[in-house]
N, C-alpha and C positions, 0 to 999 in steps of 0.2 A: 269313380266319379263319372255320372254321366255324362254322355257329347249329344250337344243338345246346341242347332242351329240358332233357336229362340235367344240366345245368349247373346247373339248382339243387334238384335232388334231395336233398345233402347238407348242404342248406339248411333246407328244406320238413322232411325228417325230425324231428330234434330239436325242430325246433321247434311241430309237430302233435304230437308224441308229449307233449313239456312241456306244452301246452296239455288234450290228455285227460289226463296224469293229475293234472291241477289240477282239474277239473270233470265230466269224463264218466266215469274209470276208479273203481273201488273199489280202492284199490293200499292200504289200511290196516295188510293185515299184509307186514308187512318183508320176507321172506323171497321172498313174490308181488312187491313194489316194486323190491326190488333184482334180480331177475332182468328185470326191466320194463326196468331202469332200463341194465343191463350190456350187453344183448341192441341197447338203442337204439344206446349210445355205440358197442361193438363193428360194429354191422353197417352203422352212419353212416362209420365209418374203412373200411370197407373198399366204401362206396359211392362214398367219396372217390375212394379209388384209381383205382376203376374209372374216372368222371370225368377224371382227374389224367392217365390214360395215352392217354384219346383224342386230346390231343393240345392245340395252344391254341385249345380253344373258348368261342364267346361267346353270348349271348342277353339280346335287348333284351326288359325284361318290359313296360314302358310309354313311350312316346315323348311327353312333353308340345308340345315345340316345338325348333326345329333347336338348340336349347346344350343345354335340360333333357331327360333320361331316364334313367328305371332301367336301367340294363345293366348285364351278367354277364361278367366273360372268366376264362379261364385264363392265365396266365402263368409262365413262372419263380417270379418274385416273391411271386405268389400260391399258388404250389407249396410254399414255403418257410415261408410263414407260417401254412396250413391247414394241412400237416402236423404241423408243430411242436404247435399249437393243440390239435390232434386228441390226439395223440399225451400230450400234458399233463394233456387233457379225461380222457380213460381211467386214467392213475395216480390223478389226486383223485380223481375218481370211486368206484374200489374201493377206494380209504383209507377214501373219508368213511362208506363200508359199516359201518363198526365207529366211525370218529370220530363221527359224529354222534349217536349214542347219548349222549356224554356233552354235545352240544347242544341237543338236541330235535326239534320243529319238523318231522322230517326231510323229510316229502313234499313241506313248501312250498320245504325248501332244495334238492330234486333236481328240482323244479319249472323252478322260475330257472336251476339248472343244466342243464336241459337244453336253456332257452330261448336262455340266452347262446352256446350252443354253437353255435344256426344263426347267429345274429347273427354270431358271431365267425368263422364259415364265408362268412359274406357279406361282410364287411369283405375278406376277402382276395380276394374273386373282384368287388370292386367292380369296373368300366371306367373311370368318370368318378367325379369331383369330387362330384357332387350325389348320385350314389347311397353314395358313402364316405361324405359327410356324415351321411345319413340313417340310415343303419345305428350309425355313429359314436354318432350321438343316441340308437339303441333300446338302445345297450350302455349307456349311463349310466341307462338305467332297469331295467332287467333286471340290472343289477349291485349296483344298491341296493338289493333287498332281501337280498342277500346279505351285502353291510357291516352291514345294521341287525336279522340276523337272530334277537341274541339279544334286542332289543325290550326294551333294556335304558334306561335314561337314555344310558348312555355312548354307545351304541351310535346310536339317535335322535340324537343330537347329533354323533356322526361322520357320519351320511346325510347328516344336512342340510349340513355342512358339504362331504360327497364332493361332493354336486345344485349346490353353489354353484361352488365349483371348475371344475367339469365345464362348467358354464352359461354361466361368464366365457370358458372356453377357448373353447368351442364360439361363441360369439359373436363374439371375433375370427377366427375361421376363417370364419365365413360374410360377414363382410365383405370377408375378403380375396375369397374367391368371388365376389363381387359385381363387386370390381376386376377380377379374372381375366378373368370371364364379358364384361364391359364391352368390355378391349382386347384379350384376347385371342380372343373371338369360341368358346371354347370351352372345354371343360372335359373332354373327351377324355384318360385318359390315352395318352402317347405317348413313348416309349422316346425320352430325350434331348429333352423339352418338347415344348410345341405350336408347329407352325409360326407361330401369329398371333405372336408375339413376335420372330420372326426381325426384321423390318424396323421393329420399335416406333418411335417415335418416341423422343428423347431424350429430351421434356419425359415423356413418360408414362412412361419408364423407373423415374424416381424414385418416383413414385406408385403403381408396380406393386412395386418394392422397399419400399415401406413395406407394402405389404398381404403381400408376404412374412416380412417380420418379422413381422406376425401372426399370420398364420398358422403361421408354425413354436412360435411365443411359448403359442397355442390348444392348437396337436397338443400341443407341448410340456410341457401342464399336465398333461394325461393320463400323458406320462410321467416325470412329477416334477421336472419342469423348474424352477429360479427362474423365474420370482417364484410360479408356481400350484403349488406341491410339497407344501403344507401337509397336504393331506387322505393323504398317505401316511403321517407318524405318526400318524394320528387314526385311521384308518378300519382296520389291519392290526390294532390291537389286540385289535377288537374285535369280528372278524368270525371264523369257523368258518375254523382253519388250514388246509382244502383251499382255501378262499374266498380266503385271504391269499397262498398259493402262487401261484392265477391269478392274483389283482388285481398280483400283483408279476410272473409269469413271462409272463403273455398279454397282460392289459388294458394293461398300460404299454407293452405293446410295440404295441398299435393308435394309439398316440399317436407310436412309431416308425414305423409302418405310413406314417401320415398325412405325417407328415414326408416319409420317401423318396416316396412317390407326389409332393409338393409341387415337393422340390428338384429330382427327376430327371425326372418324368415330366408335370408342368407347365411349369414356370421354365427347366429345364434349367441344369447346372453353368455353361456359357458367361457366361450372363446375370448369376448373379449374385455372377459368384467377381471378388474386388479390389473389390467395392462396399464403403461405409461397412456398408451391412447385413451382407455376410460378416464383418467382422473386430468388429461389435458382438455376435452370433449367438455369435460364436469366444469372446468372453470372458466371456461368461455362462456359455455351457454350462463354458468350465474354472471359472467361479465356483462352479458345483453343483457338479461334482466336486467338489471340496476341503470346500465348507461341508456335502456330506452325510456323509463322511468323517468331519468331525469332528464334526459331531454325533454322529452313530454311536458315536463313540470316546467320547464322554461321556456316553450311555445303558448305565443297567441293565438295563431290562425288554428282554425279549429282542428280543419281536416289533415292539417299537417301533425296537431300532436295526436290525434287519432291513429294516424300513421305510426307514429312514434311511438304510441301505446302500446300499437298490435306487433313492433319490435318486441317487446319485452314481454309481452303476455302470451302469444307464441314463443316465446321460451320457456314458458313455464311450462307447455308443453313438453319441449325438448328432455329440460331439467327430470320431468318424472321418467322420460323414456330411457336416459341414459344412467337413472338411477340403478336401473336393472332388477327391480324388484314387484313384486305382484302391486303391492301399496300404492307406489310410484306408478307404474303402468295403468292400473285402473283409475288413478288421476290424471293423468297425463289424457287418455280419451275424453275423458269427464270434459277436460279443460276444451277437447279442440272442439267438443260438439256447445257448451257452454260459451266458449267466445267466438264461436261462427256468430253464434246467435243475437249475441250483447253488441259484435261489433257492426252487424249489420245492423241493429236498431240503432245505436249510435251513428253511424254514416249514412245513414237513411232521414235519420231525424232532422240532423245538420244540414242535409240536404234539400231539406221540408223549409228551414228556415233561408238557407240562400236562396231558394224558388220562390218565396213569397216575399224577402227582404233585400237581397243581393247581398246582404250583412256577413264577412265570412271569418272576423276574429272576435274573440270572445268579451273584448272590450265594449264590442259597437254591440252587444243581445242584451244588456242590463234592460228589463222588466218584459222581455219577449213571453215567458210564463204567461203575462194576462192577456195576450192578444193568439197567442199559440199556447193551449193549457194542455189539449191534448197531445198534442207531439212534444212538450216538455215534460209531461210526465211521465211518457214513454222513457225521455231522453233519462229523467234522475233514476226511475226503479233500473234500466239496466246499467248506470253507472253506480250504484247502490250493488247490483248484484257483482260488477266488474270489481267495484274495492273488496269484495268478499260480506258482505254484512250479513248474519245470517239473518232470518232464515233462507235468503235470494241464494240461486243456483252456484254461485261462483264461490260460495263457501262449500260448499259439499265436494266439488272440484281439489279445493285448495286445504282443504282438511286432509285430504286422501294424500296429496301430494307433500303434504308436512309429516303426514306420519313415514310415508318411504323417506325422505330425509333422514328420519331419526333411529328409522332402521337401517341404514346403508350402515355398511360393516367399518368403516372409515366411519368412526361418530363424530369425528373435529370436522369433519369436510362436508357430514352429512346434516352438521348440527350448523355450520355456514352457511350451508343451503338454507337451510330455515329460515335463517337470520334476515335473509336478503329478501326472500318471499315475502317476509314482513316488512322490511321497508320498503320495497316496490310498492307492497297494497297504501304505506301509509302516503308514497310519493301518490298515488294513484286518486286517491282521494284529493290529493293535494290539486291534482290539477282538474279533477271534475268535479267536487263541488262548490267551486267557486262558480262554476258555469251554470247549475241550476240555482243554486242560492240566489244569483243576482239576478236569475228570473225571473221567479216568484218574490225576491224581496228586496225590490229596486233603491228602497229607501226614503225619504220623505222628500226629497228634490225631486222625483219622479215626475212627470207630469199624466196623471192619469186619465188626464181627461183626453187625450191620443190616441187613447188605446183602440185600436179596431179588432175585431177579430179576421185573424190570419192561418188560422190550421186549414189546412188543402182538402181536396176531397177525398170522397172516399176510394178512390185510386193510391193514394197513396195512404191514407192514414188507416184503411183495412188491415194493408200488410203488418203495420208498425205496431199495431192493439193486437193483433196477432201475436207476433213474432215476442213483446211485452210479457202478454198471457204466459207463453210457452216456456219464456227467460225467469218468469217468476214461479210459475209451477212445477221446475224442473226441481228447485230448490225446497220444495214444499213436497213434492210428491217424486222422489230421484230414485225409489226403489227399484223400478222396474227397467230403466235404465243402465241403473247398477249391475241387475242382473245380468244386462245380456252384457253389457264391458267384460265382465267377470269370468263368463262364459269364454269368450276371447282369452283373455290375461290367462285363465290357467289350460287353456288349449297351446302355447306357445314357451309358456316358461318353465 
């Protein structure tokens, strides 16, 4: 693999640029800010590329001792998860051009956004264990002030409560490191585990399967896992809806990120498939599923079952990764890149309606469709795509992910998985299309003659017809997608 300096350019960027225009730049008026701000994210994505295309390159930035060092690499993996990221970064972005006006704050909020964005650029081009960690840790600080941004009580009390969360995961993750680094002699990611583990001993097998349930149980809090999922209704309510699109379509997926680097590229699927930890792992994660479902289904406020959503639809992620099978893995990507996408159009859309109504449960939007058509239409095709309906992307996702189900070797456990899949999608529907139906079809006590139009400009409704397009064509045209997942899944399993 070559060592190639360029590797953290797309890094270094964003995150020197965040930093002047918090202290060195004058970026006061808006107009100079957001061209600061467009110019960074745009020429960051296409720094990327450049990067992305030379091939898989790595770069060690500090060596402490033979297990610990910062190192950089390219990968597949890493291709899929910076892109994505990147790609996400730039639709909120030019939303928040026009949303944050109705939040304030703005230079301190494009601040942190521009800072997350190297972080979240490093997370993906992590090598090892210890630099994943470390960056893992700068996103729960550089993410907090964006939860707590309107510096509200509510808001203050969602932080603290994000920082706790965050603190507890991260704490069992670095213990499992510790066991890691101990028997396995490294921390190296490596396509299909670290060879230390190949000839482990049996007594330390067990002790290395408990610091793997940790460690998935840590990553797992990030992505709204039982038992650490808490701070996803708390912290989405009350954060600026570009802030709640990533927290739900990026950040939970670094909590994914962690995971796969774990199972596949530490532990390796061998090691710990038919352990007590695999099929305890197995019934949690369908335990979220179901309990975020129905929470979800019993919330008004919008962004809160939103939140509650992406509890259980980020499991569904989980669910394929810890299936342990090519089927399952290549749905399990499917899903994170498919509901990055769904849940930013959804927390974007909602977002579109608070900015122009202040309306933020689902009670107070009955006949919003005629006054907002195009940011409700956005709102139904990606909740249409989110309940799976085919031909929308989140069937292609959830197909993939039914069939490792029904091939996991365990067919009663793998055939409950199913089961649950299906009633989450049918809960899923249950609590979204009540929300566009009663947009579009308010009922004959409506009073139509009110009706103003309300869809925002094209600062934010670019992104949301965009990000639409992409959520519906994924499911229309997934081929090529599929290929490169695939490409991954059987490079690892």
């Amino acid at each position: 693999m070559e060592n190639n300096l360029l590797v953290v350019l797309p890094i270094l960027l964003p995150i020197v640029a965040g930093v002047l225009a918090a202290g060195f730049l004058k970026l006061e008026d808006r107009t100079i800010r957001q061209i600061y701000v467009a110019f960074t994210v745009i020429f960051n994505v296409l720094l990327l590329f450049f990067v992305l295309r030379m091939g898989n390159s790595s770069f060690e930035v500090i060596k402490i001792n033979d297990i610990l060092s910062i190192s950089l690499k390219v990968d597949d993996m890493s291709r899929l998860f910076t892109v994505l990221a990147s790609f996400l970064w730039i639709c909120a972005t030019f939303y928040s051009f026009e949303y944050m006006k109705h939040e304030g704050r703005e230079k301190q909020f494009f601040v942190f956004l521009l800072i997350t964005l190297g972080i979240t650029i490093a997370l993906g081009f992590s090598a090892n264990l210890f630099t994943f960690y470390l960056f893992y840790e700068a996103m729960t600080l550089t993410t907090y002030p964006l939860v707590i941004h309107s510096m509200s009580k509510e808001a203050k009390a969602a932080g603290i409560k994000y920082l706790i969360y965050s603190f507890i995961g991260a704490a069992l993750v670095l213990i499992g490191i510790f066991f890691v680094a101990t028997y396995g002699h490294s921390l190296v990611f490596v396509e299909g585990g670290i060879t230390g583990f190949k000839g482990i001993a049996a007594e330390n097998k067990n002790v290395l399967l408990v610091a793997y349930v940790l460690m998935f149980i840590g990553f797992g809090g990030k992505a709204g896992m039982f038992p650490l999922h808490a701070w996803l209704p708390i912290a989405h309510p009350v954060a600026p809806a570009p802030a709640s699109g990533l927290l739900s379509g990026i950040i939970t997926k670094a909590g994914v990120l962690g995971i796969i680097r774990t199972t596949y590229f530490i532990f390796g699927a061998d090691f710990i498939f038919g352990t007590a930890a695999h099929t305890v792992l197995l019934i949690v994660v369908l335990f979220t599923i179901f309990m975020g479902s129905m929470l979800a289904f019993k919330e008004k406020h919008l962004k809160r079952r939103l939140a509650y959503s992406s509890v259980s639809q980020v499991s569904y992620v989980l669910f394929g990764l810890i299936l342990l099978n090519r089927d399952a893995f290549t749905g399990a990507l499917l899903h994170m890149v498919i509901h990055a996408l769904i849940k930013n159009i959804l927390f974007l859309s909602v977002g579109a309606i608070i900015y122009k109504t202040d309306k933020t449960y689902s009670d107070e939007i009955k006949g919003i469709g005629k006054s907002m058509p195009v940011t409700m239409w956005c709102f139904t095709l990606a909740s249409l795509a989110l309940i799976g309906i085919p031909p929308a992307s989140g069937f292609v996702s959830k197909w993939y992910l039914a069939m490792g189900g029904l091939n996991f070797p365990n067919y009663a456990l793998g055939f409950f998985g199913v089961v649950i899949l299906l009633v989450s999608a049918l809960l899923t529907a249950g609590y979204l299309v009540p929300v566009f139906a009663n947009a579009f079809f308010p009922g004959a006590d409506f009073d139509y003659r009110s009706v103003k139009k309300l869809d925002p400009n094209a600062f934010m409704l670019v992104p949301l017809v965009v990000l639409t397009a992409l959520a519906v064509g994924l499911g229309v045209f997934p081929n090529q997608l599929i290929s490169f997942i695939m490409n991954i899944t059987t490079s690892i399993q």
